[in-house]
PDB file of N, CA, C, O and CB in Angstrom:
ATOM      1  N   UNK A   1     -24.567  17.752  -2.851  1.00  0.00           N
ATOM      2  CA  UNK A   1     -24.233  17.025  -1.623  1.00  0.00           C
ATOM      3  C   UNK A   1     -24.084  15.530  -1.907  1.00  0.00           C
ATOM      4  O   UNK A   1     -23.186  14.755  -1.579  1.00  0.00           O
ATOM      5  CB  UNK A   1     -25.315  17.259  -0.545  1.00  0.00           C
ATOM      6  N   UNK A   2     -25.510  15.283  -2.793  1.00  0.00           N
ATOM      7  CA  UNK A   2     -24.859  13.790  -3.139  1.00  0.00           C
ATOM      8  C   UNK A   2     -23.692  13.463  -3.385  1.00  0.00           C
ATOM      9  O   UNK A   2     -23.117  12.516  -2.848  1.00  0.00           O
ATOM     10  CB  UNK A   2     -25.268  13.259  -4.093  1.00  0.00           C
ATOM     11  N   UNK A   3     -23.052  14.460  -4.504  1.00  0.00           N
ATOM     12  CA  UNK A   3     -21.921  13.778  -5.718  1.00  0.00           C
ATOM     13  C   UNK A   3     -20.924  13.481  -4.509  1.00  0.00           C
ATOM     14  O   UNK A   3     -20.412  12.377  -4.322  1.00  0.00           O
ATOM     15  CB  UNK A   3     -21.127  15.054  -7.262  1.00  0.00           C
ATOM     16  N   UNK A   4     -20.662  14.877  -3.521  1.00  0.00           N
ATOM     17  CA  UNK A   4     -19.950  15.309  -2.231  1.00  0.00           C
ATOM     18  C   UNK A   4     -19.774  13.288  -1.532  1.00  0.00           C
ATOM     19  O   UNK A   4     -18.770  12.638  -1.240  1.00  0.00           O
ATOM     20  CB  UNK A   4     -21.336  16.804  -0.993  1.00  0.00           C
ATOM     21  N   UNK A   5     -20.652  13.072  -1.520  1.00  0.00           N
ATOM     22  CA  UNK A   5     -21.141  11.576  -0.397  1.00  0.00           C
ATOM     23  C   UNK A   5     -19.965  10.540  -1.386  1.00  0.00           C
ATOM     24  O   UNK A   5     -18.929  10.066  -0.921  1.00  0.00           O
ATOM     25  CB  UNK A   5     -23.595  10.798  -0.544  1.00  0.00           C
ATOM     26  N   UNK A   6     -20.486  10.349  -2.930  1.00  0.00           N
ATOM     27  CA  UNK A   6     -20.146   9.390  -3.562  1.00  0.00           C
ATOM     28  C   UNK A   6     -18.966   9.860  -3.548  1.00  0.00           C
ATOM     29  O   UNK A   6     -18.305   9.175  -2.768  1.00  0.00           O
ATOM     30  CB  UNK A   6     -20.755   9.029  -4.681  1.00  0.00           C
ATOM     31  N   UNK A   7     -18.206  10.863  -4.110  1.00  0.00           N
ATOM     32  CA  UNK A   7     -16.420  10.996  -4.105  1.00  0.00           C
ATOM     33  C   UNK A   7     -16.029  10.595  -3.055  1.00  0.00           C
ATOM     34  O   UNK A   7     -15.095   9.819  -3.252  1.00  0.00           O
ATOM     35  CB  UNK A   7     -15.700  12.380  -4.224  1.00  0.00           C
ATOM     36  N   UNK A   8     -16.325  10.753  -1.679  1.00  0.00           N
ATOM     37  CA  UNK A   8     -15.522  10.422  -0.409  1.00  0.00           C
ATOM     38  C   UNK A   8     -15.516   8.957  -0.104  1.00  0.00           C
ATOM     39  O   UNK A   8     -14.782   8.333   0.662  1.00  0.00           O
ATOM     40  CB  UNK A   8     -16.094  11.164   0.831  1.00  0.00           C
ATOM     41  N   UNK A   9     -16.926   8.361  -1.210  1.00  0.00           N
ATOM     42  CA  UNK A   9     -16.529   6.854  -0.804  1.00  0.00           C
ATOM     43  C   UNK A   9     -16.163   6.412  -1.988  1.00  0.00           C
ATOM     44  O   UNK A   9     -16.282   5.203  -2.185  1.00  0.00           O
ATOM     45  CB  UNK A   9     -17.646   5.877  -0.153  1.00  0.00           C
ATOM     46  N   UNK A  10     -15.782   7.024  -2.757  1.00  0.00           N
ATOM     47  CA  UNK A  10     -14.613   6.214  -3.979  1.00  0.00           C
ATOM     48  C   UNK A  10     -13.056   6.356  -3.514  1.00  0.00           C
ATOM     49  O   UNK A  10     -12.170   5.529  -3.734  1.00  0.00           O
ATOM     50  CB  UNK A  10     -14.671   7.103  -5.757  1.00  0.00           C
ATOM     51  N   UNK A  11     -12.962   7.253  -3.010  1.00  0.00           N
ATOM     52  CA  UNK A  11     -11.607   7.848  -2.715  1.00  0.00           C
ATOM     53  C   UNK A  11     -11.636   6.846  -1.435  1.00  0.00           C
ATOM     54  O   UNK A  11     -10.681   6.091  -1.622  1.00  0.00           O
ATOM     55  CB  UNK A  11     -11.437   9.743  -2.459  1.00  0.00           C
ATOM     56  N   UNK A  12     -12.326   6.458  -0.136  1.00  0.00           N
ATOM     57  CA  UNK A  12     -11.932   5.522   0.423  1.00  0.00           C
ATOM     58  C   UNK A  12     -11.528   4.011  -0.174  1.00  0.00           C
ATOM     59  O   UNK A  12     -10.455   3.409  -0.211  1.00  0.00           O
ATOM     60  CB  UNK A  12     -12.743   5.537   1.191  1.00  0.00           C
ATOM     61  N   UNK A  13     -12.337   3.809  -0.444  1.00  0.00           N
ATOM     62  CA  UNK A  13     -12.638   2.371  -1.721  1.00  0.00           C
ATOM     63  C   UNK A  13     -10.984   2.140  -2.261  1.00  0.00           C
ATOM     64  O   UNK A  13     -10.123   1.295  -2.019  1.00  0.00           O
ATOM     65  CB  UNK A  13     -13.984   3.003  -3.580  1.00  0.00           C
ATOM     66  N   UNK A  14     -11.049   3.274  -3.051  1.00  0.00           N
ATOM     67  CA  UNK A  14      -9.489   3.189  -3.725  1.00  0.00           C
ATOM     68  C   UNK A  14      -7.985   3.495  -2.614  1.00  0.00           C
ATOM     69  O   UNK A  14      -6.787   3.315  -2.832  1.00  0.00           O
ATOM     70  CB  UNK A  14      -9.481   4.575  -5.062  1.00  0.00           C
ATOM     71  N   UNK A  15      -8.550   3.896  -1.688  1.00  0.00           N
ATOM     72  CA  UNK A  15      -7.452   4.472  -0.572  1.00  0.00           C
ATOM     73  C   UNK A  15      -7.579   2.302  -0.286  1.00  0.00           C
ATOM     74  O   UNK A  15      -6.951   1.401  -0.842  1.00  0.00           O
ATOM     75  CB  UNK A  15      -8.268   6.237   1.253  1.00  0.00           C
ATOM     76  N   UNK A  16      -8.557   2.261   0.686  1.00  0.00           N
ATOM     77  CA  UNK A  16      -8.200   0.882   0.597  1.00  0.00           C
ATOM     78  C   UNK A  16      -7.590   0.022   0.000  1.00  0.00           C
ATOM     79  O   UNK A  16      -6.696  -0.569   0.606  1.00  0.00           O
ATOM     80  CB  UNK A  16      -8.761   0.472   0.557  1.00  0.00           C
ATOM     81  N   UNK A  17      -7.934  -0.369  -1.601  1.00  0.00           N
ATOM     82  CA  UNK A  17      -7.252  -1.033  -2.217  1.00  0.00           C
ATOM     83  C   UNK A  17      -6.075  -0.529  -2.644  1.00  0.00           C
ATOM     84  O   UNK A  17      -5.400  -1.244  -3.384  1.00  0.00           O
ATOM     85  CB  UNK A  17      -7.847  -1.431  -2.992  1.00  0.00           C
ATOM     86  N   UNK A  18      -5.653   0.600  -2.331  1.00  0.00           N
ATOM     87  CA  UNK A  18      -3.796   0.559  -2.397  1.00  0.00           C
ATOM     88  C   UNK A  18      -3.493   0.223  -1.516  1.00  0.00           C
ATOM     89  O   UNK A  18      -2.513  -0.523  -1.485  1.00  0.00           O
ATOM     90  CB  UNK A  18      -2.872   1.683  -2.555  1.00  0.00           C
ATOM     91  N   UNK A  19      -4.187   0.600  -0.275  1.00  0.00           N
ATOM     92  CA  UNK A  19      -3.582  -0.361   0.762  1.00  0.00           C
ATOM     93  C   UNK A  19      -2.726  -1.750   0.916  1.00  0.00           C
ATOM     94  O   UNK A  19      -1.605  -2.151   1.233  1.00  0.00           O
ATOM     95  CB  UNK A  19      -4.453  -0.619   1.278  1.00  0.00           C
ATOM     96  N   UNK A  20      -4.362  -2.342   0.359  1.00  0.00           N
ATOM     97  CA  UNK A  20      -4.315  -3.955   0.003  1.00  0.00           C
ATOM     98  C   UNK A  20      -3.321  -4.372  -0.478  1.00  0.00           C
ATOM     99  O   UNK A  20      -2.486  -5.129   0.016  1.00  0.00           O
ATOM    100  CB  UNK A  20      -5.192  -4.452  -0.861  1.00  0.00           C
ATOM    101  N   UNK A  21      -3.383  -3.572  -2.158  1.00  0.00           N
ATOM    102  CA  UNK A  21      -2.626  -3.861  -2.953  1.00  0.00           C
ATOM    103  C   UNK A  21      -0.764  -3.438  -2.190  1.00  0.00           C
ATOM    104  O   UNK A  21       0.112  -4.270  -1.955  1.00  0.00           O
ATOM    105  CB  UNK A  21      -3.270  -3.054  -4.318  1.00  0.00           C
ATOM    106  N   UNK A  22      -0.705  -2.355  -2.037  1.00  0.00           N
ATOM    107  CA  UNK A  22       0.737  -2.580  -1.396  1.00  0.00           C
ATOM    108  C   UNK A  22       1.922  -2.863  -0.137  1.00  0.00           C
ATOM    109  O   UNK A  22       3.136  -2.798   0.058  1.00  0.00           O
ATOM    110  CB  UNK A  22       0.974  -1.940  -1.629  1.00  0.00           C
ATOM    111  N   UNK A  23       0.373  -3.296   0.690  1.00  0.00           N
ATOM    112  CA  UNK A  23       0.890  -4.532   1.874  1.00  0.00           C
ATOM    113  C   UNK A  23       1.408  -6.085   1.320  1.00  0.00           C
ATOM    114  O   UNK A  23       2.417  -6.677   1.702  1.00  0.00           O
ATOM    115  CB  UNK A  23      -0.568  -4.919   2.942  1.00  0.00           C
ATOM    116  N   UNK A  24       0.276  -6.616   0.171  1.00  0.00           N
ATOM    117  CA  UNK A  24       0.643  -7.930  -0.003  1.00  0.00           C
ATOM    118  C   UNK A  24       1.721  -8.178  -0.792  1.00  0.00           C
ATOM    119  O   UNK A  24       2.515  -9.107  -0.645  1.00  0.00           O
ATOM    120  CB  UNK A  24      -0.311  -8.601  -0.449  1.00  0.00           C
ATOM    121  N   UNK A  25       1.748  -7.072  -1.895  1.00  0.00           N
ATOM    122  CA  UNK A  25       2.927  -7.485  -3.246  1.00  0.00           C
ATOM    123  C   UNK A  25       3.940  -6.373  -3.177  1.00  0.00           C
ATOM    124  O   UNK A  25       4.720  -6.409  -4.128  1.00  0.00           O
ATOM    125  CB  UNK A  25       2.192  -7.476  -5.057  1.00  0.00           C
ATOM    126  N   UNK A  26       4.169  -5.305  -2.241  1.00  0.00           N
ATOM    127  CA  UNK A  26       5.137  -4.482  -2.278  1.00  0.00           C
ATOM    128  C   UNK A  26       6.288  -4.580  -0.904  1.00  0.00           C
ATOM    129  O   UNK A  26       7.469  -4.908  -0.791  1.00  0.00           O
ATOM    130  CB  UNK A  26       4.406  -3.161  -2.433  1.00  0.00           C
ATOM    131  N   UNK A  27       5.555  -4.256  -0.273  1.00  0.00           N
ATOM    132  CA  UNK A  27       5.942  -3.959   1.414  1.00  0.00           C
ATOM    133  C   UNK A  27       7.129  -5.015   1.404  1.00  0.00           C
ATOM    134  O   UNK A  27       6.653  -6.104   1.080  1.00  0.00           O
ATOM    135  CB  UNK A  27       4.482  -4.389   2.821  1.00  0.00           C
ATOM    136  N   UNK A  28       8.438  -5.101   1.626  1.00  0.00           N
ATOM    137  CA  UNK A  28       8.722  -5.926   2.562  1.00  0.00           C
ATOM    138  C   UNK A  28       9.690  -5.824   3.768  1.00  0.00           C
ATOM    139  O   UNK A  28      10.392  -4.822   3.903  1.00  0.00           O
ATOM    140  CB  UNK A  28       8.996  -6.777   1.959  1.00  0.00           C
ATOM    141  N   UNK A  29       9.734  -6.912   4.694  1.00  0.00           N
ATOM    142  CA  UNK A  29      10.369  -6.342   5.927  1.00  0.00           C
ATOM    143  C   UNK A  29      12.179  -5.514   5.782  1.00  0.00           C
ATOM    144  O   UNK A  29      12.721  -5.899   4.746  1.00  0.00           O
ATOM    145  CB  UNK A  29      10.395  -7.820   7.001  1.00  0.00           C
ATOM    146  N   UNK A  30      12.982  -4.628   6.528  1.00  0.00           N
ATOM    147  CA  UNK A  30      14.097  -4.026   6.128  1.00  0.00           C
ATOM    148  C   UNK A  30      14.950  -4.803   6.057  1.00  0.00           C
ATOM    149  O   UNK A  30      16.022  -4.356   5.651  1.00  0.00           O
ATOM    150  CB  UNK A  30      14.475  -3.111   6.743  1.00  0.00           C
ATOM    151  N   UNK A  31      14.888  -6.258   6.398  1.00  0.00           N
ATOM    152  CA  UNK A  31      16.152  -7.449   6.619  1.00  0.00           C
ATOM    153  C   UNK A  31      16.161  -7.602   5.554  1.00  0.00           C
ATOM    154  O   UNK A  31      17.246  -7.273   5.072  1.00  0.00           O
ATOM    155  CB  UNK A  31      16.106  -8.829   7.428  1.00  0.00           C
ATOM    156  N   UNK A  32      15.031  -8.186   4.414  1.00  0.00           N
ATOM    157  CA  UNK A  32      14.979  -8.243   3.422  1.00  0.00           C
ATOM    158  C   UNK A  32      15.088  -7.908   2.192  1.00  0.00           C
ATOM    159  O   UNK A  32      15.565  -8.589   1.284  1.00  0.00           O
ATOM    160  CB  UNK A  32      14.656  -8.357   3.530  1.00  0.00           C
ATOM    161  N   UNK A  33      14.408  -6.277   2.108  1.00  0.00           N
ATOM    162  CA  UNK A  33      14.886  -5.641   1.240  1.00  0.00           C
ATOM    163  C   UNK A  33      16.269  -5.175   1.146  1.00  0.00           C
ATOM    164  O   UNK A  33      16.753  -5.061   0.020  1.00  0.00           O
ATOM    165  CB  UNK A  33      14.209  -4.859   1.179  1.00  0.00           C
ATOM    166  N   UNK A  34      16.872  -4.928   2.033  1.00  0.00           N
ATOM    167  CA  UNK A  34      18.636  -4.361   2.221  1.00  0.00           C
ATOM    168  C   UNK A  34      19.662  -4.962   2.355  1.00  0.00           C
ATOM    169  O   UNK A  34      20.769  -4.435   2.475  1.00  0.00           O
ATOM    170  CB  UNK A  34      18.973  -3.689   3.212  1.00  0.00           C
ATOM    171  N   UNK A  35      19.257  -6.981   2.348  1.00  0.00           N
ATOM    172  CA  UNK A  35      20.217  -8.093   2.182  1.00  0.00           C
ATOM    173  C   UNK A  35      20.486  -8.435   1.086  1.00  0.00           C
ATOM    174  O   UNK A  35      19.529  -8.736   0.373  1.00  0.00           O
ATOM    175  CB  UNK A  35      19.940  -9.126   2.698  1.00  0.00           C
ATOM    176  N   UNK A  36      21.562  -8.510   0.633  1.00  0.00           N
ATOM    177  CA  UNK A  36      21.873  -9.265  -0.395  1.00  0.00           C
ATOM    178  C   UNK A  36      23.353  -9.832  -0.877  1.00  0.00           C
ATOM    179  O   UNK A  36      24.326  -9.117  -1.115  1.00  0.00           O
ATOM    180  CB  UNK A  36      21.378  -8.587  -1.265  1.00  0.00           C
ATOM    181  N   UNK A  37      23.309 -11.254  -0.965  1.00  0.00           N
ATOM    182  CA  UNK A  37      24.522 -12.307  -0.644  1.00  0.00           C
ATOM    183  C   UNK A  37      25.173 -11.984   0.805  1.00  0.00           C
ATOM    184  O   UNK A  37      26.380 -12.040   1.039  1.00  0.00           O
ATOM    185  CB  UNK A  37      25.809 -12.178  -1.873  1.00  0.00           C
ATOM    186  N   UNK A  38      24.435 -11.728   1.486  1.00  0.00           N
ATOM    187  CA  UNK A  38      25.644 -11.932   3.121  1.00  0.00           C
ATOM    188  C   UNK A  38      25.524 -10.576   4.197  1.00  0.00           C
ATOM    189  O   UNK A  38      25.541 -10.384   5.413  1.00  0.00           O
ATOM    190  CB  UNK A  38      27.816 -11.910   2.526  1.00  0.00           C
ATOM    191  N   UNK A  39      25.346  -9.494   2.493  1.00  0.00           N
ATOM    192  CA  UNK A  39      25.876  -8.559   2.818  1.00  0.00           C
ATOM    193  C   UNK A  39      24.389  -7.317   3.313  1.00  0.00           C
ATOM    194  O   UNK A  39      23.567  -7.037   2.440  1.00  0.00           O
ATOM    195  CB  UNK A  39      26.947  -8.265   1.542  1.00  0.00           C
ATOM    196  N   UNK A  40      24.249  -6.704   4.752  1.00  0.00           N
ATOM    197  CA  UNK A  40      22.969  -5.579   4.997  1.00  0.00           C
ATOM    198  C   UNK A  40      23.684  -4.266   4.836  1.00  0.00           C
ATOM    199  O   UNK A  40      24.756  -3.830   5.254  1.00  0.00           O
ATOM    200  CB  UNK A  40      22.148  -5.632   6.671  1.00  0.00           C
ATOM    201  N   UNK A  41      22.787  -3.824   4.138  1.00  0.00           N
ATOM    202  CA  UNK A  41      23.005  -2.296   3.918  1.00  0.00           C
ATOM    203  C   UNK A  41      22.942  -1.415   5.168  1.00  0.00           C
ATOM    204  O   UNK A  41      23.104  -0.198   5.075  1.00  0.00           O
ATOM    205  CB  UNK A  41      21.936  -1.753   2.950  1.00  0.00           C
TER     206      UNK A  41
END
């Protein structure tokens, strides 16, 4: 039951920090990603 406790809060832990991680340096809005020179996809 323990081990049961600790996996569910590593797997949050790490669910979080992808989060983190791919809101700040991935994500970006659709104007942005699909513009380029003039032209929207």
């Amino acid at each position: 039951m323990k081990s049961f406790v600790v996996a569910v809060a590593v797997a949050a832990i790490l669910a979080f920090g992808a989060n983190v991680v791919l809101n700040d340096f991935f994500q970006k809005p659709v104007e942005v990603a699909f513009a380029n020179s003039g032209v929207r996809l």
